[in-house]
Backbone bond lengths (Angstrom), bond angles and torsions (degrees), N, CA, C in turn:
res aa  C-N    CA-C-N  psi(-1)  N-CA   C-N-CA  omega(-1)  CA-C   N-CA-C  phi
1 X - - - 1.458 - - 1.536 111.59 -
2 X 1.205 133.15 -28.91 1.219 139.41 -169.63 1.612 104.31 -81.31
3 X 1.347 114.09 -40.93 1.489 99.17 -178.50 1.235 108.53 -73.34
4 X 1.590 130.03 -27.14 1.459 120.48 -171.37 1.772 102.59 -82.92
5 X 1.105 139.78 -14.08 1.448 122.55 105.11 1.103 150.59 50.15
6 X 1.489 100.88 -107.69 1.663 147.90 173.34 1.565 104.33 -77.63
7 X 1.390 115.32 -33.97 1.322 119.32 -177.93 1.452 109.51 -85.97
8 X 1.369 121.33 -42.92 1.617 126.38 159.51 1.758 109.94 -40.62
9 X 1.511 120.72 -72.40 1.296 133.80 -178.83 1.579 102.19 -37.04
10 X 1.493 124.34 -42.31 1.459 116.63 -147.97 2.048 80.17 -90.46
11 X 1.282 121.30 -61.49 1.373 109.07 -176.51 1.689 131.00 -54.23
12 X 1.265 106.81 -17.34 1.519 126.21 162.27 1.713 104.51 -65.70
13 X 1.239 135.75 -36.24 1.159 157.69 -177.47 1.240 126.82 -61.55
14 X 1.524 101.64 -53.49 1.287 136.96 172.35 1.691 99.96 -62.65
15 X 1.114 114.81 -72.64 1.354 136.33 -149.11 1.424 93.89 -59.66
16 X 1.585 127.14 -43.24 1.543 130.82 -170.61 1.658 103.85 -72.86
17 X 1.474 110.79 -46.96 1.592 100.47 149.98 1.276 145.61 -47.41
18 X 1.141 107.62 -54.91 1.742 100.30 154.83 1.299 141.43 -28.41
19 X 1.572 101.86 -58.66 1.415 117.50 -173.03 1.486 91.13 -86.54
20 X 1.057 148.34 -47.21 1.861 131.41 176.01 1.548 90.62 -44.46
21 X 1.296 144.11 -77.28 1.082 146.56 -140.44 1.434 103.74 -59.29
22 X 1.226 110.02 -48.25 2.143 119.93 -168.85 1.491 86.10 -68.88
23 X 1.591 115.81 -65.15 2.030 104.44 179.42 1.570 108.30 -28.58
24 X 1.284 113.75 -64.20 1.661 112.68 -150.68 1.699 94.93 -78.36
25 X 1.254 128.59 -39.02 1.605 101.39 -174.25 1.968 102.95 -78.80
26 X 1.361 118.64 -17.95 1.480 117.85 157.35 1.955 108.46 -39.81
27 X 1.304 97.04 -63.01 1.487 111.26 -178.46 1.387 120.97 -24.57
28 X 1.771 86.67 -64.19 1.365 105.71 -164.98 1.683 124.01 -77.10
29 X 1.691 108.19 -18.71 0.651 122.08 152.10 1.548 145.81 -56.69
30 X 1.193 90.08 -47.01 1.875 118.78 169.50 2.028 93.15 -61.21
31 X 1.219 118.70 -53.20 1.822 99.72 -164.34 0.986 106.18 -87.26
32 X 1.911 148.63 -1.43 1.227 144.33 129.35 1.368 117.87 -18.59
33 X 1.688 90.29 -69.05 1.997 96.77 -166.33 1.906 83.01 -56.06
34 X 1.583 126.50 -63.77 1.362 94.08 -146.60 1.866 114.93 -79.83
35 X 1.502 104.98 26.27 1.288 116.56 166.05 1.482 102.90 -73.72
36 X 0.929 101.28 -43.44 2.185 107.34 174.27 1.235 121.77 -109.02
37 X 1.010 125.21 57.66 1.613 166.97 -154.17 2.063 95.80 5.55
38 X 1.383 113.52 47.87 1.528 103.42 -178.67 1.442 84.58 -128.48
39 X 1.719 85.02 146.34 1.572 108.56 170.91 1.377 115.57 -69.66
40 X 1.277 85.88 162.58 1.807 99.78 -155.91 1.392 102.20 -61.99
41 X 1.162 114.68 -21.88 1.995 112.35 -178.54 1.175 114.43 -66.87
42 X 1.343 125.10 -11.92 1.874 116.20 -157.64 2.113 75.53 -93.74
43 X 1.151 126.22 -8.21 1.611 104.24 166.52 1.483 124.37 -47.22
44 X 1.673 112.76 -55.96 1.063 134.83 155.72 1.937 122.09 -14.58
45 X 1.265 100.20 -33.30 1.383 92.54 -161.56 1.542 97.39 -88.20
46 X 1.188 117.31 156.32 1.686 114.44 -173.18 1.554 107.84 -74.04
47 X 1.981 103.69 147.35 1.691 99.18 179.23 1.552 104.68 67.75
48 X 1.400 139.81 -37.72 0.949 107.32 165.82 1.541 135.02 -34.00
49 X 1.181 121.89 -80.97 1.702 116.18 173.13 1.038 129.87 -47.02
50 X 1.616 116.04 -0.22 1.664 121.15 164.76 1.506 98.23 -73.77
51 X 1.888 103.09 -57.60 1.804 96.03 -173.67 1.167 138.37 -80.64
52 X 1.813 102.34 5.28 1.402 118.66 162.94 1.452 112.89 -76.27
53 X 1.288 104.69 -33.15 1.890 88.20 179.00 1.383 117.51 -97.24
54 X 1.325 112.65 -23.32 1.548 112.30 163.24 1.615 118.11 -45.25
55 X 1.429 115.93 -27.50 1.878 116.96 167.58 1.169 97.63 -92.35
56 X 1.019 146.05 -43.04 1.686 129.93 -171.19 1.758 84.53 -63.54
57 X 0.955 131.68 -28.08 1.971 111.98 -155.60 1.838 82.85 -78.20
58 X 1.489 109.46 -60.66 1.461 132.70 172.22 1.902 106.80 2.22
59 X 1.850 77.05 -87.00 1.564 120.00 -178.74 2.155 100.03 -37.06
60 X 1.291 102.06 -70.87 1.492 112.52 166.27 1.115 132.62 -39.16
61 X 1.628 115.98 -51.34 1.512 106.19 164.39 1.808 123.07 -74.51
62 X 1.114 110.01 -29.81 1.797 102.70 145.53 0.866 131.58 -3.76
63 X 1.054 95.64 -74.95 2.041 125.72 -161.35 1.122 79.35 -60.08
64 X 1.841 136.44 -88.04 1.283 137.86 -90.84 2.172 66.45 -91.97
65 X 1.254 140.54 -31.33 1.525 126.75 -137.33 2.166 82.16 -83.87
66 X 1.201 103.23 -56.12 1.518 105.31 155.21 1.360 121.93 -9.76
C-alpha cells in the first residue's frame, strides 16, 4: 500500500509539471505574437510559430548586414 502511495505522489508531481510547462510555453508564446502586434490566439493556428520565428531570424539578419 505504501508504494501505490509513492506512485500517486510521483504522478500528482508529474501532472503539476506539465501544466506549469504548457502555461509558460502558452506564455511565451502569447508575448511573441504581441511582440508583432498579433493576438495571442493566431499561436494556436498550426506552423504559425515556425513562420513567426523564421521573420524574426529574417528581420535579425537584416539588421546585423546593415
Amino acid at each position: 500500500m505504501n508504494g501505490h502511495i509513492k506512485m500517486e505522489a510521483f504522478v500528482v508531481i508529474l501532472v503539476a509539471i506539465n501544466v506549469f510547462m504548457r502555461w509558460f510555453i502558452l506564455a511565451q508564446g502569447t508575448k511573441r505574437c504581441h511582440d508583432r502586434d498579433s493576438n495571442g490566439w493566431w499561436q494556436f493556428i498550426p506552423l504559425y510559430k515556425q513562420l513567426m520565428s523564421r521573420e524574426i531570424y529574417r528581420y535579425r539578419s537584416k539588421k546585423e548586414v546593415e
